[in-house]
C-alpha angles and dihedrals in degrees: 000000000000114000122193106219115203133185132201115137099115141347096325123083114210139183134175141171116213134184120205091219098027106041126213116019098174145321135203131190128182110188127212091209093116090051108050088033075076090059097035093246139016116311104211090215102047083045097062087046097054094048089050085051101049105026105077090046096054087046097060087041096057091046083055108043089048094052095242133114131209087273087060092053114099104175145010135221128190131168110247110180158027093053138077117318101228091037087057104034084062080058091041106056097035093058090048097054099040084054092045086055098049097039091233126135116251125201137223111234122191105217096223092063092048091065092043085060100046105101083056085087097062127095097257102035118190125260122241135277101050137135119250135189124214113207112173142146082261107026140049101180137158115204132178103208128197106173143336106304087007106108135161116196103230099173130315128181124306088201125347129018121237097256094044089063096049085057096045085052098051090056084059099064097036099256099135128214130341081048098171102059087037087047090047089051106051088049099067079065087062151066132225087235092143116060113239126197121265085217117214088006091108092062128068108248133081095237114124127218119178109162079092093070095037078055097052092041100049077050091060099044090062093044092060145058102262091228106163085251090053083058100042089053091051093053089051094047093048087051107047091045082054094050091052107044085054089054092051093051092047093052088045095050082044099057090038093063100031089240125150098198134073126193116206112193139154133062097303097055085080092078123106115218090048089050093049093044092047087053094053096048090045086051097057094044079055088227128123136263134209130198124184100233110265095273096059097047092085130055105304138164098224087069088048090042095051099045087044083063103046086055096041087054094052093059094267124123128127141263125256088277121112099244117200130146120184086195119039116148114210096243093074091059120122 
């Protein structure tokens, strides 16, 4: 079975081709990241513009590139929700009518669980059941899975995710979009000289909260000079206080279900030093971690093309309607 994966959800445009016995065909992105730098963040209508622009063409280049053509498609697969509604609806409607063309079923994929399976795509998958976190621009979200479709809500973020605050942060000193990467990297200049707050880690519970620490930091930054090396220790110090408070909840939600492995997935799990404080916690639980490769960290269509065909291989696809949903919590997943 070939699925066509496509992404829309946000300022990326993705497409994937995906076989359910020989894995990955192929996979373009094309990111927006030149254009909305312009505006300091993404701009929702330049974005479905974009994606009208770039998606058909990819399309036809990943058909290409892979040696098929639109009769050797079985399936497609297009993220439908959480995201922004013009944005999806590009990625929606594409995906119906070329489905409708080819006669072929499409699938509704939740993007979240796109990034939860990501890691599925890499040589040595994990095994079911794990724990994942989910750390995106979006999203902050523990889940113990199962299995595919089989999800259990652990904590998530009372207020900003995780990557929304490294990108409000960044604002604050001045950095630009996209704030997280620029934030990361001006904090390997620094040092976490001045002590910042593990928000939410001194109460039982595996829910996150991180306005807190946007609010002390924005504090500090007003308290202090503002030298290139002031701002570079903040950074550090934000970070690090990030990287932490995710490692205590994971060992928390660890010890709580009794699992040994951790999967680590969405665009924040790029960063270094999360990626380097997760390991050593894993390490001492003496339990496993899994992160998808640095590609497929951010918003990608091999993850949407590899859970489409999961579902499509279990009997789901959807009707003839356009199906997007800028909200769509995970527990209402099938």
């Amino acid at each position: 079975m070939y699925v066509l994966g496509i992404e829309t959800s946000c300022d990326e445009t993705g497409v994937a081709i995906y076989h359910a016995q020989r894995g990955l065909i192929n996979h373009l992105l094309y990111s927006q990241v030149d254009m909305h730098s312009e505006y300091g963040g993404v701009v929702p209508e330049l974005a479905s513009r974009d994606h009208i622009r770039k998606l058909v063409p990819l399309i036809k280049q990943s058909l290409q590139e892979s040696r098929l053509t639109g009769a050797d498609i079985n399936g497609i697969a297009y993220t439908a929700g959480p995201g922004l509604m013009g944005a999806l609806l590009v990625g929606a409607a594409t995906a119906r009518s070329l489905a409708w063309a080819w006669k072929i079923p499409a699938v509704a994929v939740h993007h979240m669980e796109g990034h939860l399976l990501a890691p599925m795509l890499e040589a040595k998958p994990p095994e079911f059941p794990f724990v994942a976190l989910l750390i995106s621009g979006g999203h902050t979200l523990l889940v113990q899975v199962d299995g595919i479709g089989r999800y259990r809500l652990l904590g998530e973020s009372l207020d900003d995710a995780a990557g929304e605050a490294f990108d409000k942060t960044a604002k604050m000193l001045g950095l630009g979009y996209p704030g997280g990467p620029k934030l990361s990297a001006l904090a390997e200049l620094g040092k976490p000289q001045i002590k910042f707050p593990r928000p939410m880690t001194d109460r039982p519970g595996l829910d996150f909260s991180f306005s807190g620490l946007k609010t002390f930091t924005l504090n500090t930054i007003n308290a202090i000079e503002k030298t290139v090396q002031d701002k570079a220790d903040i950074a550090a110090g934000f970070q690090q206080a990030v990287a932490e408070t995710l490692s205590i909840k994971c060992k928390r939600a660890l010890q709580q279900t009794g699992l040994k492995r951790l999967v680590v997935a969405g665009g924040v799990s790029a960063n270094k030093q999360i990626r380097a404080s997760l390991t050593d916690m894993v390490a001492k639980e003496q339990a496993q971690i899994y992160f998808p490769r640095l590609e497929f960290c951010t918003d990608n269509g091999a993850m949407i093309a590899y859970a489409g065909c999961q579902r499509l291989m279990a009997g789901q696809q959807q009707g003839l309607e356009i199906f997007a949903r800028p909200r769509w919590p995970m527990s209402e997943l099938s």
